[in-house]
C-alpha positions in Angstrom: -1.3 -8.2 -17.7 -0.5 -5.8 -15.0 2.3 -6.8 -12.1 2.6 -5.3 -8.5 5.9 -5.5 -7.3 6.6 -4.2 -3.8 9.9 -3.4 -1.5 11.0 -2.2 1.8 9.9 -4.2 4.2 11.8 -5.4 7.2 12.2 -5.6 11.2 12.6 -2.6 12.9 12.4 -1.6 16.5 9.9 0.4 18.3 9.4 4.0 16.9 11.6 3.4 14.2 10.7 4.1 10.5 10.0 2.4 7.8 9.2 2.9 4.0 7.3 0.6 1.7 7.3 0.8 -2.4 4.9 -0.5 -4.9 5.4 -0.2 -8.5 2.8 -1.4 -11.1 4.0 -2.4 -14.5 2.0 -3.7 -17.8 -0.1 -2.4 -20.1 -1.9 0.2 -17.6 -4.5 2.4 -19.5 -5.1 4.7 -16.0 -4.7 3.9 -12.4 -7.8 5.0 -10.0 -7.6 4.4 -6.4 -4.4 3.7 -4.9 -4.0 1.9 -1.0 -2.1 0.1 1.1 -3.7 -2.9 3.6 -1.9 -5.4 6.2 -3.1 -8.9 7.4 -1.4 -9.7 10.9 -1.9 -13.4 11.7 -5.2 -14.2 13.0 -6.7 -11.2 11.8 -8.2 -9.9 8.9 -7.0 -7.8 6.4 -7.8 -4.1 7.1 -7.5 -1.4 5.3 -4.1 1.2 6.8 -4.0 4.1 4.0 -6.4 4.9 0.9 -5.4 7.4 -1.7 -9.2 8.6 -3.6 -9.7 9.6 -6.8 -9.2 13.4 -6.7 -6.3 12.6 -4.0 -8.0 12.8 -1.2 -6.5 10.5 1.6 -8.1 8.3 4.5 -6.3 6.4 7.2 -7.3 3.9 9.7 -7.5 5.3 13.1 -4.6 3.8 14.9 -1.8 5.0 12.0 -3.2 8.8 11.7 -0.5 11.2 12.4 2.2 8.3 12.1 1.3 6.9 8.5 1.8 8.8 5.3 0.4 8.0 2.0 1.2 8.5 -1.3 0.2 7.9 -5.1 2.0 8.9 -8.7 -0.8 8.2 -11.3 1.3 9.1 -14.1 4.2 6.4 -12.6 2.0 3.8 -11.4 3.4 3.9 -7.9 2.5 4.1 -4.4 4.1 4.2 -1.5 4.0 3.9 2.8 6.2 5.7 5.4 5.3 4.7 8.2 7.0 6.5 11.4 6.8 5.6 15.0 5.9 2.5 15.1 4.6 0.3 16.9 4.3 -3.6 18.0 1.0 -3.4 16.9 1.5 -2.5 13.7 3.3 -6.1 12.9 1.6 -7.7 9.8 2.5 -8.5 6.1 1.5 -5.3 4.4 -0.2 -5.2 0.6 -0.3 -2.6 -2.0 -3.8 -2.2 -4.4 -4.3 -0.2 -7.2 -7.3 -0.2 -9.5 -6.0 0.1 -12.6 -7.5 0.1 -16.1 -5.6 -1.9 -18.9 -5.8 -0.8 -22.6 -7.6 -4.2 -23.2 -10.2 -3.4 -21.4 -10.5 0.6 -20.8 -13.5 0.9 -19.0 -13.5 -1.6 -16.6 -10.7 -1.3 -14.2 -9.9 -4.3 -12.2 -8.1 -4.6 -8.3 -4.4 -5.6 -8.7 -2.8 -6.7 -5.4 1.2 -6.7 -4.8 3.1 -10.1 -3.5 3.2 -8.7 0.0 6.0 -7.5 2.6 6.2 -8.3 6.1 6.7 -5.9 8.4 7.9 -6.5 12.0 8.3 -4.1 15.1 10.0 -5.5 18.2 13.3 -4.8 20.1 
């Protein structure tokens, strides 16, 4: 069983900062691809930040230069800063990590956290 638990959302005004957390806990054999996505209502989930295997990073157009990813294999962890932000960036944000458990070491499965809102508005 592998858990995502994830922290630091909140409200914050307009170009204020924020930093989101996700910790993955369980019997993890290796982590591969690390990411972050957000749902705002009405909308599909998209993806905001993608860590690749070999560390290189991708971001969604809107959030380059604002949003900053990044991944700790050997900790499990991933995390979000996110800086000057926006209205538009209101949504509940979700960690992912593909992760390999030691049950089953070479097929790694997508683990999703709970979920944290975030909310920009003065």
């Amino acid at each position: 069983q592998v858990q995502l638990v994830e922290s630091g959302g909140g409200l914050v005004q307009p170009g204020g900062s924020l930093r989101l957390s996700c910790a993955a806990s369980g019997s993890i054999y290796r982590t591969y691809d690390m990411a972050w996505y957000r749902q705002a209502p009405g909308n599909q989930r998209e993806l905001v930040a993608h860590i690749l295997i070999g560390g290189s990073t991708k971001y969604l157009d809107s959030v380059k230069g604002r949003f900053t990813i990044s991944g700790d294999n050997a900790r499990n962890t991933v995390a979000l800063q996110m800086d000057s932000l926006k209205p538009e960036d209101t949504a509940v944000y979700y960690c992912y990590l593909r992760i390999a458990t030691w049950l089953d070491r070479l097929n790694p499965s997508d683990y999703w956290g709970q979920g944290t809102q975030v909310t920009v508005s003065s």
